[in-house]
C-alpha positions as CSV (number, residue, x, y, z in Angstrom):
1,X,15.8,-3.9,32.5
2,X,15.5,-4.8,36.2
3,X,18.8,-5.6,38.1
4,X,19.5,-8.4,39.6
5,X,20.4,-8.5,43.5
6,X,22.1,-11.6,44.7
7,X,21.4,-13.1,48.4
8,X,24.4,-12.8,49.9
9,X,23.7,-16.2,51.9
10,X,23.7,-17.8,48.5
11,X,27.1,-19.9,48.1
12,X,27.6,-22.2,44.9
13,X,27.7,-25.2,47.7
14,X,24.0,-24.2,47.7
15,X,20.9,-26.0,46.0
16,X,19.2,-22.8,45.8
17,X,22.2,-21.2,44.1
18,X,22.3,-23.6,41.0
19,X,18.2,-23.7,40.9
20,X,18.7,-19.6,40.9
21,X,21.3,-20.0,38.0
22,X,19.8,-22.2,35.5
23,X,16.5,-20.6,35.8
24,X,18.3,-17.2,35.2
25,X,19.8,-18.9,32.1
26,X,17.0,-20.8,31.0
27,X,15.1,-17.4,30.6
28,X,18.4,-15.8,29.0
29,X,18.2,-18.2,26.2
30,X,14.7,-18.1,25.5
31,X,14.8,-14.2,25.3
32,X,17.9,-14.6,22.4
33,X,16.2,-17.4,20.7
34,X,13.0,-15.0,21.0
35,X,15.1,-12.0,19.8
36,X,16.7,-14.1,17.0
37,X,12.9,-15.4,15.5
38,X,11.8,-11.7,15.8
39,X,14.7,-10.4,13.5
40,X,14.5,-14.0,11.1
41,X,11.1,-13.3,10.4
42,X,11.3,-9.7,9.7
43,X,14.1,-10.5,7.4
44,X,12.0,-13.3,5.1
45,X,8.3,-11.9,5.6
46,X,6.4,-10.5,2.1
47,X,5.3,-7.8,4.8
48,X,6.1,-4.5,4.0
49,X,7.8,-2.5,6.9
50,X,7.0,1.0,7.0
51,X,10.3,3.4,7.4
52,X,9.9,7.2,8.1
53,X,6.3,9.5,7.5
54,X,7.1,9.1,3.6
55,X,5.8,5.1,4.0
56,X,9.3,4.0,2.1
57,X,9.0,0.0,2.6
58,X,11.6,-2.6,1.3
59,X,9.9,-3.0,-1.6
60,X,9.1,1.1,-2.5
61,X,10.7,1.9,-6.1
62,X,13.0,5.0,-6.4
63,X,10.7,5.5,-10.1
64,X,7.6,6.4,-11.1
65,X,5.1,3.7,-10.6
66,X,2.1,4.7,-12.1
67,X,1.0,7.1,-15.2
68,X,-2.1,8.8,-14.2
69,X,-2.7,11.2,-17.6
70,X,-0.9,11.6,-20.7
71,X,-2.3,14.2,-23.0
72,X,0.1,14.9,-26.1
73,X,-0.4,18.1,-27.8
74,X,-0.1,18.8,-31.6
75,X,3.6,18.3,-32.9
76,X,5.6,16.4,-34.9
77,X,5.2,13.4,-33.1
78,X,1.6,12.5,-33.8
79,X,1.2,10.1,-36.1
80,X,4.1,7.9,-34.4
81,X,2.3,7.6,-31.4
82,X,-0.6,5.2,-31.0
83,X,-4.4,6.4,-30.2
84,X,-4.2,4.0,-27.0
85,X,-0.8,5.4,-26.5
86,X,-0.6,6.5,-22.0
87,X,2.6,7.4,-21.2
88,X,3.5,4.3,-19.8
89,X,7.4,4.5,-20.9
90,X,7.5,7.1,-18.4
91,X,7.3,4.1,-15.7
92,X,10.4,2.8,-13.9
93,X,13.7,3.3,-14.5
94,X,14.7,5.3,-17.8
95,X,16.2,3.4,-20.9
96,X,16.0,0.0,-19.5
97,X,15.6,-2.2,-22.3
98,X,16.2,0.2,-24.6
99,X,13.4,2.0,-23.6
100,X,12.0,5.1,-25.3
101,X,11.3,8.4,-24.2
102,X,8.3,10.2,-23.5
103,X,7.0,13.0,-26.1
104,X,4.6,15.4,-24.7
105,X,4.1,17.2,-28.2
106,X,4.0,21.2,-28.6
107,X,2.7,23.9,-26.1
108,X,0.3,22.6,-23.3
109,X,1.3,18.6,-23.4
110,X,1.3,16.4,-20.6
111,X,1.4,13.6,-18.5
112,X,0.9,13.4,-14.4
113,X,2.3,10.4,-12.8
114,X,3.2,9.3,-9.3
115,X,5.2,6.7,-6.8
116,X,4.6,4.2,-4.5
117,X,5.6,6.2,-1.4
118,X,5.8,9.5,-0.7
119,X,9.0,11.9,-1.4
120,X,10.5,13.7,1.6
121,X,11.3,17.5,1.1
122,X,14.8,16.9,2.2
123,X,17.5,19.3,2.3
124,X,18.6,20.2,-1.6
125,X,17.2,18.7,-5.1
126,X,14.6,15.8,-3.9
127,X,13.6,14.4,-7.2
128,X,15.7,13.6,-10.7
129,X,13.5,14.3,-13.8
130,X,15.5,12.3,-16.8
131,X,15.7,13.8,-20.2
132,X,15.7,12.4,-23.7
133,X,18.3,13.1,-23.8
134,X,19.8,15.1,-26.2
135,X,21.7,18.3,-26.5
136,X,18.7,20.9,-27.1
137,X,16.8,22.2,-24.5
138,X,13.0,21.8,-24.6
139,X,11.9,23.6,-21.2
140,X,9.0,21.3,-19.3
141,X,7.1,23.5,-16.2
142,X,7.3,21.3,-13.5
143,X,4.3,20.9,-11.1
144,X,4.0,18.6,-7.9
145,X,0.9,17.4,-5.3
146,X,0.6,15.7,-2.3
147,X,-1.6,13.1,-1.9
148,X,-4.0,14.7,1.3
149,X,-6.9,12.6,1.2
150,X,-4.4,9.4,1.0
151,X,-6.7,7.6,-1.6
152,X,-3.6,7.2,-3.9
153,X,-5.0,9.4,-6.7
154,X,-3.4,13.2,-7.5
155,X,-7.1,15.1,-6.9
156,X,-6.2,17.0,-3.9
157,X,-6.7,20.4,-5.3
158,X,-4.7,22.4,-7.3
159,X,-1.3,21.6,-8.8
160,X,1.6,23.4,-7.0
161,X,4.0,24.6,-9.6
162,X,8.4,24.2,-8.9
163,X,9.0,27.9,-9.5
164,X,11.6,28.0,-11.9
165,X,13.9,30.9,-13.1
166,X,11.5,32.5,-15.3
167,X,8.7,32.5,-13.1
168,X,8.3,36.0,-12.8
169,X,9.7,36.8,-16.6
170,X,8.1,39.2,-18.4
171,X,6.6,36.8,-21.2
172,X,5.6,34.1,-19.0
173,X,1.7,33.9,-18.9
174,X,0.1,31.6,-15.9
175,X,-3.0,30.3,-16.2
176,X,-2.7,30.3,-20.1
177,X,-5.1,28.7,-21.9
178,X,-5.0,27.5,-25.8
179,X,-7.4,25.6,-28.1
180,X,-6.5,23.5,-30.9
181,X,-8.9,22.8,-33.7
182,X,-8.7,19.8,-35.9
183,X,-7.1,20.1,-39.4
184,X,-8.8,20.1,-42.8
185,X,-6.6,18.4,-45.5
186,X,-3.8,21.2,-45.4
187,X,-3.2,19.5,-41.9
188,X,-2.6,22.5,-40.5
189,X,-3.9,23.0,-37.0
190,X,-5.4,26.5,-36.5
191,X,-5.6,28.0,-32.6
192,X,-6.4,30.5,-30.3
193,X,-5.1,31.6,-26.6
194,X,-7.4,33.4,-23.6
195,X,-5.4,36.3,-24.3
196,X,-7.2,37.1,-27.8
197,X,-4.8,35.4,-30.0
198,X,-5.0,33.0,-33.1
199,X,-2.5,31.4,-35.9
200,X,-1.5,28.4,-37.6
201,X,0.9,25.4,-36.7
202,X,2.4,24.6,-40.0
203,X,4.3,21.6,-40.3
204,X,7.9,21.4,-41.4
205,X,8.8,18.0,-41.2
206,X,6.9,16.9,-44.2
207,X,4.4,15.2,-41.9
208,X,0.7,15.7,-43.2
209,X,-0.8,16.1,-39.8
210,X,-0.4,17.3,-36.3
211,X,-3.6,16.1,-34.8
212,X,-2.8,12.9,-32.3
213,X,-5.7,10.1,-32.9
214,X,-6.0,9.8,-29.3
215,X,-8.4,13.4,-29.0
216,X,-11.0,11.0,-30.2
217,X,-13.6,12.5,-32.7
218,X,-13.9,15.7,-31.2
219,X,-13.0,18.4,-33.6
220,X,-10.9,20.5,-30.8
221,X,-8.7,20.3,-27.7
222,X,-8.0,22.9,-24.6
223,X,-5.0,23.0,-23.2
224,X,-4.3,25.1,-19.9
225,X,-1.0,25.9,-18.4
226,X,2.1,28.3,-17.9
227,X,3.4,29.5,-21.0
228,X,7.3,30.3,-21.1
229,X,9.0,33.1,-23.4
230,X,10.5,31.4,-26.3
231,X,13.7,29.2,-25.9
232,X,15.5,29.8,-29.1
233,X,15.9,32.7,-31.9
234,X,17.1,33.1,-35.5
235,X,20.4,34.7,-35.1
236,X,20.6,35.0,-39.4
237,X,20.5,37.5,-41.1
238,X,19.7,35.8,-44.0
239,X,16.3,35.5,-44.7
240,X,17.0,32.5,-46.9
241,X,18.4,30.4,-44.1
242,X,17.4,29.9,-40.7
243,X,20.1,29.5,-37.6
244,X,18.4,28.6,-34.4
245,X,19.7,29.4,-31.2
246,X,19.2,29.3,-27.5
247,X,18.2,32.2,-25.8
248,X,20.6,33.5,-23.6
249,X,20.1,33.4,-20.1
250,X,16.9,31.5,-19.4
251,X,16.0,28.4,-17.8
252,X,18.6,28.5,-15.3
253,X,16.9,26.2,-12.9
254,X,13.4,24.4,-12.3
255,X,12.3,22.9,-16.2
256,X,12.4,19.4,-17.8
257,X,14.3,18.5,-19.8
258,X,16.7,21.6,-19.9
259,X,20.7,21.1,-20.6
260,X,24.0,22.9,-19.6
261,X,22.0,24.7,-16.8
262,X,22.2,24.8,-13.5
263,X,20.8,21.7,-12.2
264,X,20.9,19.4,-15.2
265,X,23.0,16.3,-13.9
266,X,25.0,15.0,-16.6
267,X,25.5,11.3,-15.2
268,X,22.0,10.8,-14.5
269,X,20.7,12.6,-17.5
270,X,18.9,14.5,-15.7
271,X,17.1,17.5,-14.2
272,X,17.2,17.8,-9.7
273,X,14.3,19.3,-8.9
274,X,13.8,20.7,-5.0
275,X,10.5,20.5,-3.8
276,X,11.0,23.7,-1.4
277,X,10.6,25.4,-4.6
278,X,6.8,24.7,-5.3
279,X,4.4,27.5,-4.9
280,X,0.7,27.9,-4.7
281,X,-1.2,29.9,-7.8
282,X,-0.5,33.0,-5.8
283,X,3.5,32.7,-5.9
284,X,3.7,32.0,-2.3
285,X,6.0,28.9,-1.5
286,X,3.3,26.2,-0.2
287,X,5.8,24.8,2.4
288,X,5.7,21.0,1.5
289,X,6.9,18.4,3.5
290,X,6.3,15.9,1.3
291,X,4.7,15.0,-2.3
292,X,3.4,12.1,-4.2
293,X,2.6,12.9,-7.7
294,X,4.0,15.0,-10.2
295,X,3.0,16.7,-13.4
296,X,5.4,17.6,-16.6
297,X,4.0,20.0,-18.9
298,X,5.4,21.5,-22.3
299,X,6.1,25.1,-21.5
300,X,7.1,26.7,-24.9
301,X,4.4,27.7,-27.3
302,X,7.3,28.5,-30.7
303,X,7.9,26.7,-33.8
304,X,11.4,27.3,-34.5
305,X,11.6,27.0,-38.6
306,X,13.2,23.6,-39.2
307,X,13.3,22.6,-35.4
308,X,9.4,22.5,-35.7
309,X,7.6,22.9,-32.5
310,X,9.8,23.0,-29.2
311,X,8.3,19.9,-27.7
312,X,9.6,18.7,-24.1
313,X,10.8,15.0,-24.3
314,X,11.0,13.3,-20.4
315,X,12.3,9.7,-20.2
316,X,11.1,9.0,-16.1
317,X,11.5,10.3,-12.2
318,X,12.7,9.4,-9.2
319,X,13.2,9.8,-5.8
320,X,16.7,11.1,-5.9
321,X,17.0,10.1,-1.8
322,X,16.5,6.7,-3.0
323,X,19.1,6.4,-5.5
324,X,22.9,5.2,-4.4
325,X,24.4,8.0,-3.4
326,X,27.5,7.4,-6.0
327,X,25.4,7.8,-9.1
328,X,24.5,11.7,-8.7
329,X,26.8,13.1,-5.9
């Protein structure tokens, strides 16, 4: 702002003194009333007012906004969930309105969704991923994109996967790949993996089918992914009765729906999920600044006896830096 230099020959006896004085005012009060319009309208226009390179406006939504895909895979599930059935309970804030969650069926189910704005890669967990919830874990690998081409749909290459703790485990398999085939009467669905290997899901729940109606009339489906090691074991020695339990020691960090680990949130039911942890399909960390869509995938190919297929159940997102504070610190 330019100073203002008084002529010293100016007295308030003088005509050009008060002419100089209520022109200074005049323009003072126009620049408040200017000032005051300019903050009035931003405060009651529809516009939306961008905030920050992630594009957060007034109006952005800390959850999911959209379901892209939903794919469920064979499980227990399938003939609860309808043929049109596209994962739209995963939209918005979990449980509202009694809400249900989101099944994602056996080994290789999924469903990509993103939000309205993009997610910063701030420092710590940047996004919650809510769980059933329940008390059993269910591991989900976790993949995340950013949308490069800003058309607002996740095809910008290759889906970077949150590298969890068992990553680099033994009996993790990335890029697995397993195909389905549609059930004769038995409704037992027969499969086979890219690693030369075939069996039978047989179910245990007295349902007479795995096969979801929403495959259409093709007699198979593919699914391709990271498979996990298997989450639980029969600690009995009995081989007239079953006793599944955890394994020991895995899923530490990084998966869906996983409890009692180490970033499982129990007052938002949730699992934080840092973005610094993605990494390209070579392992190396892809350095993201940012990301707009995610993908959940089931990661455990194991029926467990009576437990049936180990089937990751997700309830929503969100942008954990646009929650209050309170609810998850």
């Amino acid at each position: 702002m330019n100073s203002v230099i008084l002529d010293t020959e100016f007295s308030i006896f003088d005509f050009r003194f008060w002419i100089y004085f209520l022109n200074l005012a005049w323009r003072s009060l126009v620049g408040v009333v200017f000032l005051g319009a300019m903050f009035l309208f931003a405060g009651c226009s529809n516009e939306l007012i961008p905030v920050g390179e992630a594009g957060i406006t007034t109006n952005s939504s800390a959850y999911v906004t959209k379901v892209f895909e939903y794919q469920y895979a064979p499980g227990q599930h399938a003939s609860q969930i309808p043929s049109v059935e596209e994962g739209n309970n995963f939209v918005g804030e979990p449980w509202k309105n009694s809400k249900p969650f989101t099944s994602l069926g056996g080994w290789g189910g999924y469903l990509v969704a993103g939000f309205d704005h993009a997610i910063d890669n701030g420092n710590g967990p940047d996004i919650a991923i809510y769980t059933q919830p329940s008390v059993a874990s269910e591991p989900g690998v976790v993949f995340v994109m950013t949308d490069v081409n800003k058309d607002g749909i996740p095809n910008d290459g290759a889906w970077l996967e949150i590298k969890g703790s068992e990553y680099n485990h033994a009996e993790t398999i990335h890029n697995y790949e397993v195909t389905y085939y549609k059930p004769g009467a038995s409704g037992y669905v027969s499969w086979k993996d890219n690693q030369g290997k075939t069996g039978t899901l047989v179910p245990e729940f007295g349902t007479d089918s795995w096969w979801w109606k929403g495959y259409g009339a093709g007699s198979s489906v593919t699914f391709t992914g990271v498979k996990l090691p298997n989450a639980y074991v029969n600690s009995s020695k009995d081989p007239a009765i079953e006793f599944w339990l955890p394994q020991t020691g895995l899923f530490k960090f990084g998966y869906a729906e996983c409890y009692e680990n180490e970033d499982y949130h129990s007052s938002l039911k949730a699992n934080l999920v840092d973005i610094s942890s993605a990494v390209d399909g070579s392992g190396r960390a892809a350095n993201l600044s940012k990301v707009h869509f995610i993908k959940i995938q089931s990661g455990v190919f194991q029926i467990a006896g009576w437990l049936n297929e180990i089937s990751t159940e997700i309830s929503g997102a969100a942008d954990l830096h646009l929650l209050d504070k309170k609810s998850y610190q």
